[in-house]
N, C-alpha and C positions, 0 to 999 in steps of 0.2 A: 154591527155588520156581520154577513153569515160568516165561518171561515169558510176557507176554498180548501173546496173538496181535493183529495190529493188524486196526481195521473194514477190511472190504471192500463194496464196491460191491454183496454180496451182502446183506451185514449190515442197511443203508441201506435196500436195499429192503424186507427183511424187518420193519424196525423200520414204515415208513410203511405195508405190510400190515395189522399189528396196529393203528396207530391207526388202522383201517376199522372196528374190534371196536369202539371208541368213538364213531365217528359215528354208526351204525347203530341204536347202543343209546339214543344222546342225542337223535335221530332219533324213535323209537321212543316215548321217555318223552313228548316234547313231543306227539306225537299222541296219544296217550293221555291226557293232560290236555287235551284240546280235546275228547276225548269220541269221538274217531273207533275205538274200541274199547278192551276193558278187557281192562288186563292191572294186576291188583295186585303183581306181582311186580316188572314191571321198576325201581319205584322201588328196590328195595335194590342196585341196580345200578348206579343212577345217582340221586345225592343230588338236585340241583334239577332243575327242568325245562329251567333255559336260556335261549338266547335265542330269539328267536321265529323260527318257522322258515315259511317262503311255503307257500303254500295247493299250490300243486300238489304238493312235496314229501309235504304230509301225505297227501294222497291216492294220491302216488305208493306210500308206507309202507303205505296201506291196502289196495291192490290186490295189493301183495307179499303181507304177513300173508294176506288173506284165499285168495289164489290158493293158496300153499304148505300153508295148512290146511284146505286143500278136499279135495287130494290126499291127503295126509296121515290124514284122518279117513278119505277114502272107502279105502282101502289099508287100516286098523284092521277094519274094517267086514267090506272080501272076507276078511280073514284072522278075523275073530272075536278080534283080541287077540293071539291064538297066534302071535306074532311078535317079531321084536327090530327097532328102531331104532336107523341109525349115524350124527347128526350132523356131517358132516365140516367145520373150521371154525366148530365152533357158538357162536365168540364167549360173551357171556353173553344169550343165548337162553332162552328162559324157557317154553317149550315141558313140559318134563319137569312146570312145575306145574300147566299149563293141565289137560295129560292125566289129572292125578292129580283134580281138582278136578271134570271132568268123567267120571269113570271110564271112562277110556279107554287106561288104562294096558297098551302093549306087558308083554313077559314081560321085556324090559329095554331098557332106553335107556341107550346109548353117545353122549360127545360126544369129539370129538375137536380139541384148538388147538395153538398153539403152548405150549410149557410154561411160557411168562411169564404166557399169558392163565389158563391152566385153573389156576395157582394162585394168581392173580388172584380166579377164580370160587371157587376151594376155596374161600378167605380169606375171602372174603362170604357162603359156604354157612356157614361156622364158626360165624361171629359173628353171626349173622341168624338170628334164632328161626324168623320163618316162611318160612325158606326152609329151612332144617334139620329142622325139625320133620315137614312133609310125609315126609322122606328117611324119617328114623328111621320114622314111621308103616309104609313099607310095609318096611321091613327086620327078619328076623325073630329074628336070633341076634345075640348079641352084639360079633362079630367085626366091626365097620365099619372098610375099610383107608383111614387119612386118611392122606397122606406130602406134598411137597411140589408135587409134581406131578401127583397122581392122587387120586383119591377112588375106592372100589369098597364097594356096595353092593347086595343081591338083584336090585333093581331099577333101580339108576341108577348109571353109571359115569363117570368124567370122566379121560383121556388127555392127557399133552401128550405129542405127536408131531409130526414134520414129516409133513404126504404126501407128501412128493416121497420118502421113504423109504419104498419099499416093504414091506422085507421086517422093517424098525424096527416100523410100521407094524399090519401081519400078526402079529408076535409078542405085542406089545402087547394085542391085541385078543382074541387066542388066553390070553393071561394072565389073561385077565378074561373068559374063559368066553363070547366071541362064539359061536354054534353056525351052521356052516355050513347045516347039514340043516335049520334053522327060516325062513320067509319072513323075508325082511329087508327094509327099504326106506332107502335111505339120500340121505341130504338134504345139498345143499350151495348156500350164496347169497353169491354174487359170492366164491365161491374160487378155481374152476378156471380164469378168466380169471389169476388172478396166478403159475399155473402153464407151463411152453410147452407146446404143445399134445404133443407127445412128451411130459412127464408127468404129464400129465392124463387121455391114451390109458391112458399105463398104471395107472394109477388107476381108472380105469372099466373097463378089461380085468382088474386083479387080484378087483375087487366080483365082475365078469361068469363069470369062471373060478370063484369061491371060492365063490359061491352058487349053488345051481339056480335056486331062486323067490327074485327079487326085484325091485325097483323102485328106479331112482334117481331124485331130483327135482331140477333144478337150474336155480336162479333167478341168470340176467347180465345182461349189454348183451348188444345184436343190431344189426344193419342201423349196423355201424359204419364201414363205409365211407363215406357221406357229409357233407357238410358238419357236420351239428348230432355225430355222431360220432364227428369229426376235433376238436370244440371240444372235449367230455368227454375224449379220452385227451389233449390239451394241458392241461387244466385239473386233471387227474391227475399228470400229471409234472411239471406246478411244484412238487407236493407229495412229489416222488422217487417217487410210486405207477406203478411203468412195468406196464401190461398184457399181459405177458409172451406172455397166451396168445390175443392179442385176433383174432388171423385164422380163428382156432374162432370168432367172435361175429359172421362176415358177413353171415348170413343165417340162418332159422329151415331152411334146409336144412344148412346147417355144423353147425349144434347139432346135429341130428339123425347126421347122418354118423357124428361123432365116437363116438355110440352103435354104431350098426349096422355098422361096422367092429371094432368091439371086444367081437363075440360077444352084443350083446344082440337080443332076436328082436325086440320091437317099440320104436318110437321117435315121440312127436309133440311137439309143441314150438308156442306161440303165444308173440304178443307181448303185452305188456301193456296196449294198446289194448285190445286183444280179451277178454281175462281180464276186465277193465272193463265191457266191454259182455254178458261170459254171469253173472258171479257173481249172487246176487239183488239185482232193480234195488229195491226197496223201500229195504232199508240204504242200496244206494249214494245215492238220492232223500233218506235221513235224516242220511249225512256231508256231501251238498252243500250240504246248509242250513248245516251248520258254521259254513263261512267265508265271503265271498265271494272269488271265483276273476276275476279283473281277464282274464286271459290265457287265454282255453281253447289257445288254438292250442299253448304252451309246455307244457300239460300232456300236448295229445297228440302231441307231438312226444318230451317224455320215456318216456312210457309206450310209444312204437312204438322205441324204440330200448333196451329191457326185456324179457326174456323168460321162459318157464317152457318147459323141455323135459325129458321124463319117457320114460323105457325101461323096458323090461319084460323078463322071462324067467319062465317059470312052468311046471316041470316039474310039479309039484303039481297042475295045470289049477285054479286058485281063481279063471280070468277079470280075470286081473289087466289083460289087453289091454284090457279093457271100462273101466277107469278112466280117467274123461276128465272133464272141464266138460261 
């Protein structure tokens, strides 16, 4: 029997990466019982609600959700459907049910995690009626591949890969019937910060080469160079979470960069202040009644150190440049 290889410092991090898939989700479930958006799904993902988590956080989570499914929708919309989504990182994200629910379903949705998490997800697709049941609804023969690590079906695929593996990565995707030649849009929130920015380039350069028409969304920190900044990656590494790729996150011009170096033709990026102030202010007027909010100044100090930046390439001409807030 081989012996077992001992942890490395790489391990460590990797393990404190994954429980970000847990915050996020525990995160997520608590705003959604306070009312600040409905998702019926994320309960089977996460059994109670928790513990109570501060008013700016919730709205922090709300301006993420709604920012990322703004894009999202409007992207479904220029393509008519006629498209695949690639998740990267997609935790257990619960995206795939929203779309089915609202018939808005891509021609297939890929997620992509580490292989503890996605068979973490499988485990709770299995056993979870209504999360399983939607799958089976759009799948149309009787081949469904369950395995340890993957799930592959007409319509919904689930990977465990690393990304920093690219060509792992590529095959994987190519197995499960990714189609280069179909618009793609591919989504990733607070991943590529845990990447260096050398392979996160290529990451965005292998999307950029492999597709002609597509869009990447990608929701981090920003404007991390100052003080409130410098507290969040301290407050990170107590937790072994080192942000590997954090000099990508200096500025809403860094974000950008990292695209338009790496073969994509258009690139814009805001910060979460701002997403706050374009989404529709009615809602946002109907989550502020929620809670009361003691500290506005902390909330827009988190939200301006938050961003969403989005590329484009669109040999197809579908105006995918014209996607914006």
């Amino acid at each position: 029997m081989a012996a077992r290889q001992p942890f490395t410092d790489l391990d460590t991090a990797d393990e404190a990466v994954r429980s970000t898939c847990d915050d996020a989700t525990t995160c997520k479930r608590y705003a959604t019982s306070k009312g600040y958006w409905t998702d019926p799904y994320v309960q089977y993902f996460v059994r109670s609600v928790g513990e109570r988590k501060a008013p700016e956080i919730n709205r922090g989570y709300y301006a993420r959700v709604q920012g990322m499914n703004h894009l999202l929708d409007a992207f479904l919309r220029k393509t008519k459907c006629d498209c695949q989504i690639v998740n990267l990182g997609a935790g257990l994200d619960t995206t795939f049910w929203r779309l089915k629910d609202e018939n808005l379903m891509p021609r297939k949705y890929f997620e992509v995690d580490f292989p503890m998490i996605a068979a973490r997800k499988i485990h709770n697709i299995k056993t979870k009626p209504p999360l399983s049941k939607p799958l089976i609804e759009t799948h149309s023969t009787d081949s469904l591949l369950l395995d340890g690590h993957s799930l592959d079906s007409d319509r919904y695929c689930i990977i465990g890969a690393d990304l920093r593996d690219i060509p792992g990565l590529d095959d994987k995707l190519k197995k499960f019937h990714l189609n280069p030649e179909l618009p793609t849009l591919f989504l990733s929130e607070c991943v590529l910060v845990y990447m260096t920015p050398d392979q996160s380039s290529k990451l965005v350069n292998w999307a950029s080469v492999t597709f002609h028409t597509a869009m990447f969304v990608n929701y981090e920190q920003v404007n991390m160079l100052d003080r409130f900044g410098q507290v969040m990656i301290e407050n990170l590494q107590r937790r072994q979470c080192n942000l590997a790729g954090v000099e990508v996150c200096q500025s809403l011009e860094s974000q950008k960069e990292r695209f338009l170096k790496t073969g994509w033709e258009n690139a814009d990026a805001l910060d979460m202040m701002t997403v706050y102030s374009v989404i529709p202010q009615d809602d946002v007027a109907r989550i502020e009644r929620l809670e009361f909010l003691d500290e506005k100044e902390l909330l827009q100090q988190l939200l301006q150190h938050y961003s969403i930046c989005w590329a484009t390439k669109d040999k197809l001409k579908l105006g995918l440049s014209q996607v914006a807030f």
